[in-house]
C-alpha positions in Angstrom: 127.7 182.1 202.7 124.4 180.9 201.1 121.4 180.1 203.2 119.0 177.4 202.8 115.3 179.0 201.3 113.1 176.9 203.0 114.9 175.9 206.7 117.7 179.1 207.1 120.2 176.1 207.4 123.8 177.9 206.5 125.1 176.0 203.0 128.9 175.9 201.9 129.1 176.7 198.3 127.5 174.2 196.2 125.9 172.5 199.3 122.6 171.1 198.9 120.2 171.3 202.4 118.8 168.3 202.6 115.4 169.1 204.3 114.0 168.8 200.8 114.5 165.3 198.6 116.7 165.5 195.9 115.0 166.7 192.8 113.8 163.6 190.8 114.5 163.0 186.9 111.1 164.0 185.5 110.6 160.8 183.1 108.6 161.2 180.1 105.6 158.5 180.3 105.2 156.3 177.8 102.3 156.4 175.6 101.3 152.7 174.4 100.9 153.1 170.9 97.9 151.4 169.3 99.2 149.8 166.5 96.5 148.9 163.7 96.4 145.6 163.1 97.6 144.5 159.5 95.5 141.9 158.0 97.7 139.3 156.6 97.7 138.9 153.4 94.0 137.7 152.1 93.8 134.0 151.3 90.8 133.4 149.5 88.2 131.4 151.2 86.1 129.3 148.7 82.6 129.8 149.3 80.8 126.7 150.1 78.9 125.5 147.0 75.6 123.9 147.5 74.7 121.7 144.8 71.5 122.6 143.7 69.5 119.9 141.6 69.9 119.5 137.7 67.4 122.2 135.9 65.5 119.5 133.6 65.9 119.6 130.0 62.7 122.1 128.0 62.6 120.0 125.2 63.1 116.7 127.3 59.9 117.9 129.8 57.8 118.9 126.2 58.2 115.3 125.1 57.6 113.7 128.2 54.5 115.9 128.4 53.3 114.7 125.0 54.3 111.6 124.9 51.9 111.5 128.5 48.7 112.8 126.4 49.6 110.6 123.3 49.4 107.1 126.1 46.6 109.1 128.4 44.3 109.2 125.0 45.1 105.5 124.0 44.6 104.2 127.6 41.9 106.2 129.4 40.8 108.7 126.1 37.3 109.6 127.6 39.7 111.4 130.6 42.5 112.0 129.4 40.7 114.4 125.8 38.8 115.8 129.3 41.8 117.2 130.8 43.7 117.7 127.3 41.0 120.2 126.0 40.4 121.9 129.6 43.8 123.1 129.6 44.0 123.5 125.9 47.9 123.3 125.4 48.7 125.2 122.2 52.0 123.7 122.3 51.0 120.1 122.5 48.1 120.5 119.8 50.7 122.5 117.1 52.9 119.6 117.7 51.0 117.2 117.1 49.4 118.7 114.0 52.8 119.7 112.7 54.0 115.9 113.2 51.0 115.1 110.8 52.1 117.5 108.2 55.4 116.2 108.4 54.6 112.3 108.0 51.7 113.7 104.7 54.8 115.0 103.6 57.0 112.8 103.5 54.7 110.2 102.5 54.1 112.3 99.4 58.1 112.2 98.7 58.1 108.6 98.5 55.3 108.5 96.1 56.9 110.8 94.0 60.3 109.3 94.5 58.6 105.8 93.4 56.9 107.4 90.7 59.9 108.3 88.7 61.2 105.3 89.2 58.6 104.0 86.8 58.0 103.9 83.2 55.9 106.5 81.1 52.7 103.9 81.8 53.0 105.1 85.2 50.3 108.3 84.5 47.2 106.1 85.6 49.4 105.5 88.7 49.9 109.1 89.3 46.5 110.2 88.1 45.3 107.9 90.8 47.1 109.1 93.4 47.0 112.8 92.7 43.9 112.7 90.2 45.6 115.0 87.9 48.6 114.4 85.3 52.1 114.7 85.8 54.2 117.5 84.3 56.5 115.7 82.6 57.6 112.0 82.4 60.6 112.6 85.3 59.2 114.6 88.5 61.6 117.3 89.0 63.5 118.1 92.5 61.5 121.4 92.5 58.1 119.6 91.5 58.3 117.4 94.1 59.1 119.9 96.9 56.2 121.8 96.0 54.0 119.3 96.5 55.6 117.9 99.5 54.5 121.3 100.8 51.1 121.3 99.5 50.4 118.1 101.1 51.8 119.8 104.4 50.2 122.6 104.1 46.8 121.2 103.0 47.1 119.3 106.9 47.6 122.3 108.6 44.9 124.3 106.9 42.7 121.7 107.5 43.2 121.4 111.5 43.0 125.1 111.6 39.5 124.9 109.8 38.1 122.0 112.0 39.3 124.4 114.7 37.8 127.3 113.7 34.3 125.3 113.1 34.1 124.0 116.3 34.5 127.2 117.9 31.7 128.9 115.8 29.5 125.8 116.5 29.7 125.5 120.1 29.5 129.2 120.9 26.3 129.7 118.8 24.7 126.8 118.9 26.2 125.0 122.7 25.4 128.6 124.8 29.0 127.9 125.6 32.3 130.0 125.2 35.4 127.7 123.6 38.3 129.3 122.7 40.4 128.8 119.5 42.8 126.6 121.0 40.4 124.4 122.9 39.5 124.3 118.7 43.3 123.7 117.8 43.2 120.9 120.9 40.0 119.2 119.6 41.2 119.6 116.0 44.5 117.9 116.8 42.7 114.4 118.4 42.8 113.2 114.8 46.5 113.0 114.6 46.7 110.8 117.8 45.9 107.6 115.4 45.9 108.9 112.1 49.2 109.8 112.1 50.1 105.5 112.6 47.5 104.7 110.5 48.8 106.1 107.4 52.0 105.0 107.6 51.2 101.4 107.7 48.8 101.8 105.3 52.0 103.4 103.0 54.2 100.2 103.6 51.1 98.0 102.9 50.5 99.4 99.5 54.2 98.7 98.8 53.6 95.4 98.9 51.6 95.7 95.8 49.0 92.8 96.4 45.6 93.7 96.8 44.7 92.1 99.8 47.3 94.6 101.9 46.6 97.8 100.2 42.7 96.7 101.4 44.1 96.0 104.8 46.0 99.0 104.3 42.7 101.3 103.8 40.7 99.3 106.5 43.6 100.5 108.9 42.9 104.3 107.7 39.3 103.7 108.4 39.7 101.8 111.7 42.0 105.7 112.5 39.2 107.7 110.7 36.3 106.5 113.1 38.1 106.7 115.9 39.6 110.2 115.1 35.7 111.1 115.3 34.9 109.7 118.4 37.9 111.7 119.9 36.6 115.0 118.4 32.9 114.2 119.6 34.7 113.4 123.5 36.6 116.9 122.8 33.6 119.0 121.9 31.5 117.4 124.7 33.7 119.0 127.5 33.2 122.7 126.0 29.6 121.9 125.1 27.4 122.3 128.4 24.2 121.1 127.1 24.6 117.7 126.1 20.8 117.8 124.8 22.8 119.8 121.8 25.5 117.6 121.4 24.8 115.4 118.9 23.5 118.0 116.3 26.5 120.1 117.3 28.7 117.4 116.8 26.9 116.5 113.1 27.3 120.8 112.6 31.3 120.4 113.0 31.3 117.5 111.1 29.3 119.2 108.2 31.3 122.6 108.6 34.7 120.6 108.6 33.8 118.2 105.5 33.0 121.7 103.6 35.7 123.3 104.7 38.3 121.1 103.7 36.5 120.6 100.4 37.3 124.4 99.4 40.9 124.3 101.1 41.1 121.1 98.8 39.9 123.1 95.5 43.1 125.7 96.4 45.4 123.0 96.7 
């Protein structure tokens, strides 16, 4: 006979005393696993686009830009030259200079091209224009060229001489310190009118009657004089003593004639 451990109790075999509570199944707890959240598959969000304004054309703004000085100087000239030489915009000046060049050029194509349209007579014709003879009785393509780009050239060199006077002038003689472009910017106030004036006075003389080629050079004049009142407005805002003005202004004038003069003799 088995007694009970914990009371004394007597137990039959296989009895359980039941001062104690039966024995409980020990359960396992369950752990809550954390279970990582999957992203679902990625949809691609379009970012939102901001339209940002239209970047404006470089070549459109550069035209706008010029064609501004070009109406500035035929409208209000005595503020607009003021403002145009202060700032001194290389661009602007080269363009306008080059534009120049360009319409010499071509204006020299169409002489030639009208020139071998002609007979052999036609030397006094050329002599006249050119003050030297023709190489042969038809201009060739290579001829012609070459002097399209002598007549280019000859602008250019000239501008860049007119420039370079005006510098030397008001700097030694004006107490003042100009820069070359300010020269380049001054320089390029001829073109504003001359550039017009030359081609009218080109269609004119097609006409061949006398009174339009005269109307012709009294246009070229008329762009001449003004051309120099320009230059005289441009060298008055980098010369501070306008006591010196005038003679400076006669000094550039004299220094420019000469200068084109020998850049003529190497054309």
């Amino acid at each position: 006979m088995a007694f009970c451990t914990k009371c004394g109790k007597p137990l039959q075999d296989g009895e359980v005393c039941l001062c104690q509570p039966a024995a409980q199944p020990q359960v396992t707890p369950v752990v809550p696993v954390q279970v990582a959240s999957v992203q679902a598959a990625t949809i691609p969000v379009q970012a939102e686009v901001i339209s940002q304004p239209a970047q404006p054309n470089a070549f459109a703004v550069f035209f706008k830009g010029l064609w501004a000085i070009v109406i500035g100087i035929l409208k209000t000239p005595v503020t607009t030259i003021n403002t145009y030489v202060q700032k001194a915009d290389a661009k602007i000046a080269c363009t306008l200079i080059g534009i120049s060049a360009l319409v010499a050029a071509l204006i020299r194509w169409f002489e030639l091209l009208q020139l071998n349209t002609k007979t052999d007579t036609s030397y006094d014709y050329y002599y006249q224009l050119f003050g030297e003879t023709p190489p042969s009785t038809k201009l060739s393509g290579g001829y012609i060229f070459k002097q399209m780009c002598l007549s280019a050239l000859f602008i250019i060199a000239a501008a860049a001489a007119i420039a370079l006077v005006v510098m030397i002038a008001v700097n030694v003689f004006g107490k003042a310190k100009a820069t070359y472009v300010q020269g380049i910017a001054i320089a390029s106030l001829t073109a504003i009118l001359t550039i017009p004036a030359v081609i009218i006075a080109y269609i004119f003389g097609l006409f061949g009657v006398s009174f339009f080629s005269e109307l012709g050079g009294w246009v070229t004049i008329f762009a001449s004089a003004v051309g120099a009142i320009y230059i005289f407005f441009g060298i008055r805002v980098v010369c501070k003593d306008e006591n010196k003005l005038p003679y400076i202004a006669g000094l550039c004038a004299v220094g420019a004639s000469i200068a084109i003069y020998l850049i003529g003799l190497m054309f």
